[in-house]
N, C-alpha and C positions, 0 to 999 in steps of 0.2 A: 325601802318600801316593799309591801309584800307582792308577792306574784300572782297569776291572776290563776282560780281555780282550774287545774287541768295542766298549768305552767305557759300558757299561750291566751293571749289577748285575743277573740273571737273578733272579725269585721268581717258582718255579711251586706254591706253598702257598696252595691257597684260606685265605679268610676264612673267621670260624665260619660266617654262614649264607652262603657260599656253598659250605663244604665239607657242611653238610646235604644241599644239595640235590644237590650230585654224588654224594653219600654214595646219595642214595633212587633216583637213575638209575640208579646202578652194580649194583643190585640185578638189573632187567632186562636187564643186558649178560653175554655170553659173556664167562668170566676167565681169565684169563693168568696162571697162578703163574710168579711169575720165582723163581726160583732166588737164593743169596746174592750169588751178584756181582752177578745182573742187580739185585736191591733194592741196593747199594749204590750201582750208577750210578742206579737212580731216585732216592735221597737224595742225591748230587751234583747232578742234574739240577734237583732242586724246590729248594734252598737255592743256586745258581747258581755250585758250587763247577765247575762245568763250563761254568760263562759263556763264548761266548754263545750254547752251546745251549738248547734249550726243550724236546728231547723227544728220545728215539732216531732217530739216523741215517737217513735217507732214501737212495737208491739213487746220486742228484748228490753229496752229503758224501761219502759211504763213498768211492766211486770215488776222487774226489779228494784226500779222504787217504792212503789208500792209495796211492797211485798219485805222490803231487805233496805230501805233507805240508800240504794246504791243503783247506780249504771248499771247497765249490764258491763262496763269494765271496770269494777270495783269500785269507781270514783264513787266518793259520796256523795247525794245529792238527795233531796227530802220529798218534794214535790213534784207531780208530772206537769207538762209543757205539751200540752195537745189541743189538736185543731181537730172539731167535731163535726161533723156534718149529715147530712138526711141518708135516709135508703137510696135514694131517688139518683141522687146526686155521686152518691157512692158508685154506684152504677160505670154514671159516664166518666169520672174520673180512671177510675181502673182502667178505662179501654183506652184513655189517652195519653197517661204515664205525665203530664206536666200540667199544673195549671195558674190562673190569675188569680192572686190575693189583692182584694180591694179594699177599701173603708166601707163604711156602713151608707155611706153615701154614693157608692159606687166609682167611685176614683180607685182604678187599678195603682197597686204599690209595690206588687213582688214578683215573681214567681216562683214555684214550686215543686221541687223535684220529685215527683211520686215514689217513694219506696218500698209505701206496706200504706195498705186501706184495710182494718181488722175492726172485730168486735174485742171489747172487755165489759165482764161482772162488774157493771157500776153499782151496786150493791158493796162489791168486798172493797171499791175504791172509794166509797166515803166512809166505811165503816172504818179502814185504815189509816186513811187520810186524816178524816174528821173525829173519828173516833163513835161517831153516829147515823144513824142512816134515817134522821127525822128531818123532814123538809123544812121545819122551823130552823135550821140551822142553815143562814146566808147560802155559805158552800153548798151545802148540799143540795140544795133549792138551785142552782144555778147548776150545778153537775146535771142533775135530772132535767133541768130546762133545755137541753144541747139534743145537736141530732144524736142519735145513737149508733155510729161509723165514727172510728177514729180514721184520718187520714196521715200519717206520717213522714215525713220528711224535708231534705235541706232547702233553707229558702235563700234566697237572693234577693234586697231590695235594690229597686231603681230610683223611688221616691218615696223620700221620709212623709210619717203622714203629719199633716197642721195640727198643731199645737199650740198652745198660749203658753205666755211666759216663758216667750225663748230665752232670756237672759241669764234664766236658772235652772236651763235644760242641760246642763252639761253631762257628756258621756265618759263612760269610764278612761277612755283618751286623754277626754283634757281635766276631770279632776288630779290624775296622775299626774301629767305636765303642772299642776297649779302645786301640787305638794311639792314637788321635786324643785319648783320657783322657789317656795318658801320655806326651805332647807327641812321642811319636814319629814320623821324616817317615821316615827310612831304617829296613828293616826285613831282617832276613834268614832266608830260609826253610832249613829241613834237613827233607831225607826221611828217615825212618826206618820198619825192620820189624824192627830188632833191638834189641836191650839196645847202648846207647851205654857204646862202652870208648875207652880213654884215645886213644888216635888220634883218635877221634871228638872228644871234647871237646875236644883242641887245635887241631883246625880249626873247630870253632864257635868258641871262646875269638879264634883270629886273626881269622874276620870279623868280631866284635863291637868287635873296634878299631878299623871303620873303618866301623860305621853305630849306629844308637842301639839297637834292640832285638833279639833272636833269638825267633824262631816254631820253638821244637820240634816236631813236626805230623807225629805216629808215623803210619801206616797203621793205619785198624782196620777194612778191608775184610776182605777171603780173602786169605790167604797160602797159601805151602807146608804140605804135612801137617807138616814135622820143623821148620817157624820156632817162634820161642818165641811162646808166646800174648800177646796184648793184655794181661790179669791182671798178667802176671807183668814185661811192658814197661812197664809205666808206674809199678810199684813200685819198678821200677831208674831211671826218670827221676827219682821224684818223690824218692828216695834221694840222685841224683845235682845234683839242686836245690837241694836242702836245705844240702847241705854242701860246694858247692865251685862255685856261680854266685852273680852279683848276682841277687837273688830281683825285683829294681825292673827288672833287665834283659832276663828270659825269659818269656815265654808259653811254658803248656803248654798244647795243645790236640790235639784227634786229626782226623786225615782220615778221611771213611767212607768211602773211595776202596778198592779193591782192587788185588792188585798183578796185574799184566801180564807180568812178567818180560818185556820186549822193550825191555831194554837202551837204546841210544843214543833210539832215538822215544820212552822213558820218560822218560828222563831232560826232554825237550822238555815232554813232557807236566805232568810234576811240577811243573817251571818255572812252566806257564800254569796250575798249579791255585795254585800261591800266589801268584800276581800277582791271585787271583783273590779271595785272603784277605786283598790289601791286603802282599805284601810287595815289596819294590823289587828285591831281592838275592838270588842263590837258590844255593846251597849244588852242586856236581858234583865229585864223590872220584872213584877210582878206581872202575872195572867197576860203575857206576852201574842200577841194578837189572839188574844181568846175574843172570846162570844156567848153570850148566854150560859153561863154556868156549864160550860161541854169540858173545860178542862180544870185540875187542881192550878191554884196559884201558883205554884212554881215548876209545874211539868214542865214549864219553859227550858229551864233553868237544869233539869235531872235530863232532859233527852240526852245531854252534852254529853252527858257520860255513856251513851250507847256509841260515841266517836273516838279516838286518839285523837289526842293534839295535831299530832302529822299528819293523819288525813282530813283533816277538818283546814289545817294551815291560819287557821284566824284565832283569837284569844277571844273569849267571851270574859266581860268583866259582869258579874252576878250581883244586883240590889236587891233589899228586901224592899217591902212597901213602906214607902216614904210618906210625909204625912204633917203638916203643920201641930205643934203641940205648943197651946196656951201656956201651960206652964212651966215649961223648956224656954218659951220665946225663941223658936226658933223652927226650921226642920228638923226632924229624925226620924226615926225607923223605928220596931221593936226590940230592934238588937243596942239602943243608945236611950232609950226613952222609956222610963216606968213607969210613968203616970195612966189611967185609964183611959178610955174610948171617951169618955165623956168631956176632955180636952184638947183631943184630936180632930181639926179640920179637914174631913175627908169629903170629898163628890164627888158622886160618877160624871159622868157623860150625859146621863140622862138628868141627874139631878140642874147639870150647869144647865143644861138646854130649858130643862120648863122654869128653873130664874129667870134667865133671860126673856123666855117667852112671857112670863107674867110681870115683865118689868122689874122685878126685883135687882138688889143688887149683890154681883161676887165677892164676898169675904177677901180684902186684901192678906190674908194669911193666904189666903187662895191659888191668887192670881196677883200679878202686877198689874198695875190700875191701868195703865197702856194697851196691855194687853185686853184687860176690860171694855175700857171703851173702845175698843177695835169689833168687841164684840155684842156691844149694845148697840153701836152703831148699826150693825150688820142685821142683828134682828131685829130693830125699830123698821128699818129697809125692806123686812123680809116677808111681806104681807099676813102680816098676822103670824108670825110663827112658822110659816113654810120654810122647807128650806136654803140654807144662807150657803 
């Protein structure tokens, strides 16, 4: 099995009585409500799916991700991991060097060792990141929406925050323990945020010919307002298990990870969070968390090559764009398939959603009919087309 980014498995989860007593400190400290993305990078952070960080980015990291896709100690690493906050706020923290990390609810969950309170050019970080500095791009819209203080440093949780679907919350802990059960050494990762249609499954199906297990490992951070919900994702996996994989062959389990939309650095990123969960092999399709036209189809796919193998430690396994073809009868690609566009079964995301919304039905070249009606259901449910 492989090792986990950095060579050391991250746990920032006190013990019971040591989360007591952080629990009765954190009473007299100033609190930080993060927001949903920032509580899901603190649940990466404290269960080490972000190995081998220990806490929100310090001012050395940031820079040199940004800037160099690397730590400030060469480790590779694509994306920053920071907790933003007001002028106002920035203030009192600095004067008090620790503070309380709560939920959005206000339920204290951590605390935080103050190291660095800085400014950065959020300008040259989405232009880097994202590759663009237009608010119509998710990220960046969200970069710009944060206080403008980053605050830096190790956290400590005392209590995990509530969640649904604990039975498919597993942390990089016990999926390793579940490979290691089921004598698996090769492992392959797949991101997902959407309902898996048939392209999909044919490229998990080809890389499971040539390792021993598949880690399904949906997103159940923040997504877009119009992605399908977690609910109703994991009814079309668990749909799509049932009736047309080796059931001894897949893990299902979810990431609490949020999506980034930043394309080619995501795609890196995803990489090093399942090498993180113990897998060797990691899954990169086309337009790999792209967004809006901000990346080429396969930048995903070319960042790779800005790494060595050895510092990266994970295998990316590279598809082209898959694709139902009429007159194939079957799936392919354009590396298997000559036939034209014009008997080629392809839809976005957005094309599924306004079928669905107008009652229409999904091409089973498409989708599997299971999967279908997991999704008709959802939006007949879904008041008129809101989201499911």
């Amino acid at each position: 099995m492989n090792q986990p980014h950095g060579g050391k498995l991250i746990n920032r989860l006190a013990a019971p009585e040591r989360a007591a007593e952080l629990e009765a400190q954190a009473r007299a400290l100033p609190v930080v409500a993060l927001n949903a993305f920032e509580l899901s990078d603190l649940e990466m952070l404290a269960i080490g799916g972000f190995s081998p960080l220990e806490g929100f980015m310090t001012r050395p990291d940031l820079e040199s991700v940004v800037r160099h896709q690397r730590l400030a100690s060469g480790l590779a690493w694509s994306l920053p991991v920071t907790l933003a906050v007001s002028e106002a706020q920035a203030r009192e923290l600095s004067a008090r060097g620790r503070a309380a990390l709560a939920a959005p609810d206000g339920e204290r969950l951590a605390l935080l060792e103050i190291e660095e309170v800085f400014r950065f050019d959020r300008q040259e970080e989405a232009r880097e990141i994202f590759r663009t500095t237009e608010t119509k791009h998710p990220g960046v819209q969200y970069l710009y929406s944060r206080g403008e203080v980053y605050v830096g440093g190790r956290i400590e949780v005392f209590r995990r925050p509530r969640r649904p679907f604990s039975h498919y919350r597993l942390d990089p802990a016990d999926t390793r323990r579940i490979f290691d059960a089921r004598g698996w050494t090769a492992i392959v990762g797949f991101q997902t945020r959407n309902p898996v249609h048939r392209a999909h499954e044919y490229i998990q199906k080809m890389a499971l010919e040539i390792v021993d297990g598949l880690l399904l490992h949906p997103i159940a951070g923040e997504t877009k307002s119009d992605d399908v919900s977690l609910e109703v994702r994991l009814r079309c996996y668990e749909a799509l298990i049932q009736n047309y994989y080796p059931k001894d062959r897949v893990l299902l389990a979810l990431n609490p990870a949020s999506m980034r939309y930043a394309g080619p650095r995501e795609a890196v990123f995803h990489a090093l969070i399942r090498k993180n969960f113990g897998c060797t092999h990691f899954i990169v399709g086309r337009d790999h968390a792209g967004v809006g036209g901000y990346y080429g189809p396969y930048d995903a796919q070319k960042i790779f090559d800005e790494f060595s193998p050895t510092e990266l430690g994970i295998q990316p396994l590279f598809f082209e764009h898959t694709f139902y073809c009429r007159s194939c009868d079957g799936i392919a690609s354009p590396k298997t398939c000559g036939h034209g566009a014009d008997v080629r079964v392809i839809l976005s995301g957005t094309q599924v959603r306004a079928i669905l919304r107008e009652g229409g039905e999904l091409p089973s070249e498409f989708t599997r009919p299971e999967v279908a009606d997991v999704l008709y259901e959802a939006f007949r449910d879904s008041h008129e087309g809101q989201r499911v």
